[in-house]
One Martini backbone bead per residue (centre of mass of N, CA, C, O) as a GRO file, in nm:
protein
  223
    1UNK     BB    1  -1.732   2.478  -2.044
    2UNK     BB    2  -1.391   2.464  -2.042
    3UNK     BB    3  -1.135   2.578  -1.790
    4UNK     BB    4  -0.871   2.712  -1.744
    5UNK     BB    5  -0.615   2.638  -1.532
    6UNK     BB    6  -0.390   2.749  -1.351
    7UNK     BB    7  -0.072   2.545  -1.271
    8UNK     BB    8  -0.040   2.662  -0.982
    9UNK     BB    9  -0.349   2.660  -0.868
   10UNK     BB   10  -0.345   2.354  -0.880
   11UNK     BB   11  -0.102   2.263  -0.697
   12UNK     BB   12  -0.200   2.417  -0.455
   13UNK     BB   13  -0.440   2.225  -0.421
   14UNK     BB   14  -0.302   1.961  -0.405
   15UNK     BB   15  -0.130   2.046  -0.145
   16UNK     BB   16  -0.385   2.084   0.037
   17UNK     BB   17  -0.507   1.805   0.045
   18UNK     BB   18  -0.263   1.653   0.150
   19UNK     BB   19  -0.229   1.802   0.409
   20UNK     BB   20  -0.532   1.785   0.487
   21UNK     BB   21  -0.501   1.479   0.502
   22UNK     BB   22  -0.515   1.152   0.657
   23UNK     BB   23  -0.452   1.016   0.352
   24UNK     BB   24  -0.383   0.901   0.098
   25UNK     BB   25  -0.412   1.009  -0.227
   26UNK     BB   26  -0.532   0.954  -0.524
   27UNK     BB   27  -0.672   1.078  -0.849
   28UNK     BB   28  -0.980   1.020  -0.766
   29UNK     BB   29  -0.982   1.223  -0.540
   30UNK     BB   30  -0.912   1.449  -0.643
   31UNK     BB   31  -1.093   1.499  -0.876
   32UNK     BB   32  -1.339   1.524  -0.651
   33UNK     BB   33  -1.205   1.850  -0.551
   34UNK     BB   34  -1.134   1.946  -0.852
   35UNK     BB   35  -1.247   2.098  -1.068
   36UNK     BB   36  -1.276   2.134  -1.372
   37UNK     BB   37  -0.983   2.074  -1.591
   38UNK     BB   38  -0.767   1.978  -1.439
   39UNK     BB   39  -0.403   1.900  -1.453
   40UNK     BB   40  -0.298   1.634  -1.235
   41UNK     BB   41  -0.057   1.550  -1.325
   42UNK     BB   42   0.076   1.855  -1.364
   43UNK     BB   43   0.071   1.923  -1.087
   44UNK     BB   44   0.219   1.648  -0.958
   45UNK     BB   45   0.510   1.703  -1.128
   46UNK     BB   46   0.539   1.991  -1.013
   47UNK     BB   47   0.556   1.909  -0.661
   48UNK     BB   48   0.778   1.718  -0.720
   49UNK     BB   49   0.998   1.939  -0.864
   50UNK     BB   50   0.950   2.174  -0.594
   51UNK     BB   51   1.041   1.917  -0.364
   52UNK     BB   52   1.348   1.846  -0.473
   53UNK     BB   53   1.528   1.886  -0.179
   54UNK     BB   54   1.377   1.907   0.074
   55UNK     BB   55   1.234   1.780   0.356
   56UNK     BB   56   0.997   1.739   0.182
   57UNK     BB   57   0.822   1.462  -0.028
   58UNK     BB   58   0.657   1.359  -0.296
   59UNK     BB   59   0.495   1.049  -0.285
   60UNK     BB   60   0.416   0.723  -0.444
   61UNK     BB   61   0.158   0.468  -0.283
   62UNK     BB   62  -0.023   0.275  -0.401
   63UNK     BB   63  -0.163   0.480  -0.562
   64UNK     BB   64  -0.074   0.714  -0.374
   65UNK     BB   65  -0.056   1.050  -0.251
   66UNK     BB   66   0.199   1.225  -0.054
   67UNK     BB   67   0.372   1.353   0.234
   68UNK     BB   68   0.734   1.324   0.342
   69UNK     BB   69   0.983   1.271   0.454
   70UNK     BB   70   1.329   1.281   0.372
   71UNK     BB   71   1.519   1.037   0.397
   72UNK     BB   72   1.819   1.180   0.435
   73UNK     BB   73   1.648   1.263   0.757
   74UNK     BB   74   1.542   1.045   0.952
   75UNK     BB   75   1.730   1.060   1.179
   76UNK     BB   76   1.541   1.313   1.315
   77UNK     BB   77   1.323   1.059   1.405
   78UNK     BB   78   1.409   0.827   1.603
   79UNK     BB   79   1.317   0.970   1.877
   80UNK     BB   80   0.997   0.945   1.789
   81UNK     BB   81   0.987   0.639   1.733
   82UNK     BB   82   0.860   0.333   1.745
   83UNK     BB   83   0.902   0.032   1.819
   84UNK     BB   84   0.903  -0.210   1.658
   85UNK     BB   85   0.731  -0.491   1.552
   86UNK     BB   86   0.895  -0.804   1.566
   87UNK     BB   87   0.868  -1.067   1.337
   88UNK     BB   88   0.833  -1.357   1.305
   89UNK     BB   89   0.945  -1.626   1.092
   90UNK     BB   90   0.653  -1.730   1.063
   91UNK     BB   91   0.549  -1.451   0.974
   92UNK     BB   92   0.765  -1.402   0.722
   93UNK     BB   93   0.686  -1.668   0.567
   94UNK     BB   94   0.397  -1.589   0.536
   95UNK     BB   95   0.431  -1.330   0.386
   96UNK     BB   96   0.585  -1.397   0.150
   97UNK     BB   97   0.362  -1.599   0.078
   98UNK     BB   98   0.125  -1.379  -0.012
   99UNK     BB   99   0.255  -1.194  -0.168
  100UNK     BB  100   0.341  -1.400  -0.429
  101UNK     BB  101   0.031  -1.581  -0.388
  102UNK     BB  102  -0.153  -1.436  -0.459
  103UNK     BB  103  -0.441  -1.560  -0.367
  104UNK     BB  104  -0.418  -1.730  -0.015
  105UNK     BB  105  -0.479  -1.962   0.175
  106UNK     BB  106  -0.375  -2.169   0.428
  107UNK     BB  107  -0.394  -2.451   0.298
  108UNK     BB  108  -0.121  -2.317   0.100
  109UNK     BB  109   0.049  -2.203   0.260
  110UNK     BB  110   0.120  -2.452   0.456
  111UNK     BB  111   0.251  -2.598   0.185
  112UNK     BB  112   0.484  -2.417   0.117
  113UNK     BB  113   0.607  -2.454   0.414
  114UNK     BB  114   0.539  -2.765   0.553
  115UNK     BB  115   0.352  -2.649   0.795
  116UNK     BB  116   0.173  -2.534   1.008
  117UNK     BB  117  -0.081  -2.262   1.063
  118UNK     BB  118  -0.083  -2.011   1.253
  119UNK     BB  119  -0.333  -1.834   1.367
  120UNK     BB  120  -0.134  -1.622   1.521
  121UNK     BB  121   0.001  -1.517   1.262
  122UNK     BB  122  -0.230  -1.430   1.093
  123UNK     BB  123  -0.317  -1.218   1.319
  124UNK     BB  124  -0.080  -1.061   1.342
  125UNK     BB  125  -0.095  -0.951   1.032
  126UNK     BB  126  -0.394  -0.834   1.048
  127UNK     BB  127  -0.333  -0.629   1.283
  128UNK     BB  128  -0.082  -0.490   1.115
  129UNK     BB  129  -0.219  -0.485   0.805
  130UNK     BB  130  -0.055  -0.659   0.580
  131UNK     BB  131  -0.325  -0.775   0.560
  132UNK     BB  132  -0.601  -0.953   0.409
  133UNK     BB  133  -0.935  -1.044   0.371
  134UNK     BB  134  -1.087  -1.110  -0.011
  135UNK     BB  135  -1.186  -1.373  -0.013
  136UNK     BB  136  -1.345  -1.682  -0.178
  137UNK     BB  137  -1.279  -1.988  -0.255
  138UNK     BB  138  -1.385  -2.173  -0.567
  139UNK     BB  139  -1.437  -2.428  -0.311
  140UNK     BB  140  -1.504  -2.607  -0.129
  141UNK     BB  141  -1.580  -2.443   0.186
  142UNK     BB  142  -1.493  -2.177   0.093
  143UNK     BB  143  -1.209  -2.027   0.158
  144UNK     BB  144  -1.013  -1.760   0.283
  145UNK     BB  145  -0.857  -1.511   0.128
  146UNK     BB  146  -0.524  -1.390   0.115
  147UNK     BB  147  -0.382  -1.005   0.087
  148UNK     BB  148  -0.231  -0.769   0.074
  149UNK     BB  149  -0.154  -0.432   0.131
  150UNK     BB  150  -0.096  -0.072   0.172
  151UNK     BB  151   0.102  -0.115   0.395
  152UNK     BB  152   0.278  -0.332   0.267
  153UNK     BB  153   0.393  -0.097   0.104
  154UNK     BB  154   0.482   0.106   0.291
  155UNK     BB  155   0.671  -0.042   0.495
  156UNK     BB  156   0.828  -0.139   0.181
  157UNK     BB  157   0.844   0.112  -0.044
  158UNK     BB  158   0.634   0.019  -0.277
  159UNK     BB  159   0.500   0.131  -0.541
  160UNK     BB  160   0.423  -0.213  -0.621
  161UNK     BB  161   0.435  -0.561  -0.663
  162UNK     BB  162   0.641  -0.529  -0.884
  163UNK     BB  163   0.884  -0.468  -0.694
  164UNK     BB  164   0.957  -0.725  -0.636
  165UNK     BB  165   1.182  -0.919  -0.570
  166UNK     BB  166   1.365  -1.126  -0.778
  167UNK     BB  167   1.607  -1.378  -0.859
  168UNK     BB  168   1.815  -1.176  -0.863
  169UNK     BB  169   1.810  -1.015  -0.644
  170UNK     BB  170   1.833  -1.227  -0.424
  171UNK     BB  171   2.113  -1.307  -0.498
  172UNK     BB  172   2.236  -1.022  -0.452
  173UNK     BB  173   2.155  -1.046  -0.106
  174UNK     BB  174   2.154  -1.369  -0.033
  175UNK     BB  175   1.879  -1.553  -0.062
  176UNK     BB  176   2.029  -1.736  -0.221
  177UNK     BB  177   2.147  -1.944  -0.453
  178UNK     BB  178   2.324  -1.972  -0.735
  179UNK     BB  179   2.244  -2.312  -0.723
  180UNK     BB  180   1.958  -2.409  -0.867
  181UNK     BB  181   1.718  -2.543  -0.949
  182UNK     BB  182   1.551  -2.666  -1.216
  183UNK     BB  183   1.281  -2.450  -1.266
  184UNK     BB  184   1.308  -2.244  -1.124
  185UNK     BB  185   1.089  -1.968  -0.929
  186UNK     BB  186   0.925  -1.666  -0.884
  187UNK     BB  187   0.667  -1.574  -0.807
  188UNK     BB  188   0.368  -1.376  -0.938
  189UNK     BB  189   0.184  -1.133  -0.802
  190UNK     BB  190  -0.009  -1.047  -1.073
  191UNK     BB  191  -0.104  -1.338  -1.122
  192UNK     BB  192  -0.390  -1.342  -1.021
  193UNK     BB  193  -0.672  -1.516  -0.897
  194UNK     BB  194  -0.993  -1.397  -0.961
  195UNK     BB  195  -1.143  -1.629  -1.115
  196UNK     BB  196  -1.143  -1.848  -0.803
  197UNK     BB  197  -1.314  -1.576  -0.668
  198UNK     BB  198  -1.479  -1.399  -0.409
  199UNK     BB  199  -1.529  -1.092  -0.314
  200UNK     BB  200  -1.579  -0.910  -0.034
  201UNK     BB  201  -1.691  -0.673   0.138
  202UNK     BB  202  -1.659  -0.330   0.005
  203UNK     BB  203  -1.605   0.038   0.040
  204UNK     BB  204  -1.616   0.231  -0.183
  205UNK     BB  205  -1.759   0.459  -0.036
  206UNK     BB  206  -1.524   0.582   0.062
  207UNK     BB  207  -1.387   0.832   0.202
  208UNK     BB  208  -1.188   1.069   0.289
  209UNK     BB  209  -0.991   1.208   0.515
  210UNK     BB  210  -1.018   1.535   0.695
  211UNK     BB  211  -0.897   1.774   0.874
  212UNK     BB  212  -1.058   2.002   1.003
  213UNK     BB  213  -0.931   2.272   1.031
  214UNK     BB  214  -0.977   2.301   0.705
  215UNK     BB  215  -1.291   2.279   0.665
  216UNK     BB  216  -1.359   2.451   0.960
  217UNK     BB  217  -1.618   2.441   1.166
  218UNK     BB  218  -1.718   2.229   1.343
  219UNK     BB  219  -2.026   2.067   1.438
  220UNK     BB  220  -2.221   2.065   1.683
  221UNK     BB  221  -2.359   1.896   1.951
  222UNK     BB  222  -2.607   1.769   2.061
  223UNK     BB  223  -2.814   1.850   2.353
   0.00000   0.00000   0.00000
């Protein structure tokens, strides 16, 4: 028999588990730590409602809720926050290419570029999260396929790859020119080639992690 919850105290519970997270959560997060009957839509819906003009705000990113810093603040952060790591053209160009084309191998990125790709280009959007090794395209030597990041999405605000600006967009910030050759498009990243690769080992059964002291007391550490 399913109990009824009142809607202020599943609000509650995910309000605590957010706060309580080191990283966003899922719907299917919460839902493994709430109880059995919760109403998790009518609850987000809730927190998102009652933090609306507040100084933090319940945003959705890549699928997953968080609290943030209010926009219209972030002012207030900015002696505090580190200088980012500014990516060469050939970091953006290559990223960009990632985005759009994904999943793309390198000799892929190569020929969409025009030039060889620097394999510290590579490593360096690796190492900054941007992007990610997914799979293994099925062709000869099986090349390694990568694929954009949920840090990818938070860093450029994205709340999906179908946020990505197509060519109107591009045209209204002049990333474009007017005057496009015919038949000229945007690739679409959402059209995704799943079927002509193998995806690498994932770790599903990661749980997510959460604040100690929310928790209760650690274990004490063997002797």
């Amino acid at each position: 028999m399913t109990v009824e919850l009142e809607p202020l105290f599943v609000e509650r519970c995910i309000e605590a588990l957010l706060f309580a997270a080191a990283e966003p959560l899922s719907d299917v997060d919460l839902a493994k730590r709430l109880p059995e009957g919760a109403d998790i839509a009518a609850g987000l819906a809730g927190l998102r409602t009652r933090y609306e003009g507040r100084g933090i705000e319940l945003v959705c990113v890549a699928d997953r809720w968080r609290f943030q810093t209010a926009t219209d603040l972030s002012f207030l952060m900015t002696e505090e926050r580190e200088e980012p790591r500014r990516l060469s053209k050939a970091a953006q160009e290559t990223l960009a290419i990632v985005a759009y084309h994904q999943p793309v191998t390198r000799a892929e990125i190569e020929a969409v570029r025009g030039v060889q790709a620097s394999r510290g280009t590579l490593d360096v959007l690796l190492e900054l999260g941007l992007i990610r090794m997914r799979g293994r395209r099925r062709t000869p030597g099986r090349p390694v396929t990568f694929g954009t990041t949920d840090a990818f999405l938070e860093h450029y605000g994205l709340a999906a790859l179908s946020d990505l600006p197509g060519i109107a967009e591009m045209k209204a910030a002049g990333l474009l020119e007017m005057n496009l050759p015919p038949g000229f498009t945007v690739p679409d990243p959402l059209g995704l080639r799943v079927d002509d690769e193998d995806p690498l080992d994932l770790d599903d059964g990661e749980q997510p992690e959460f604040a100690q002291d929310f928790l209760g007391e650690p274990e004490k550490a063997d002797r």
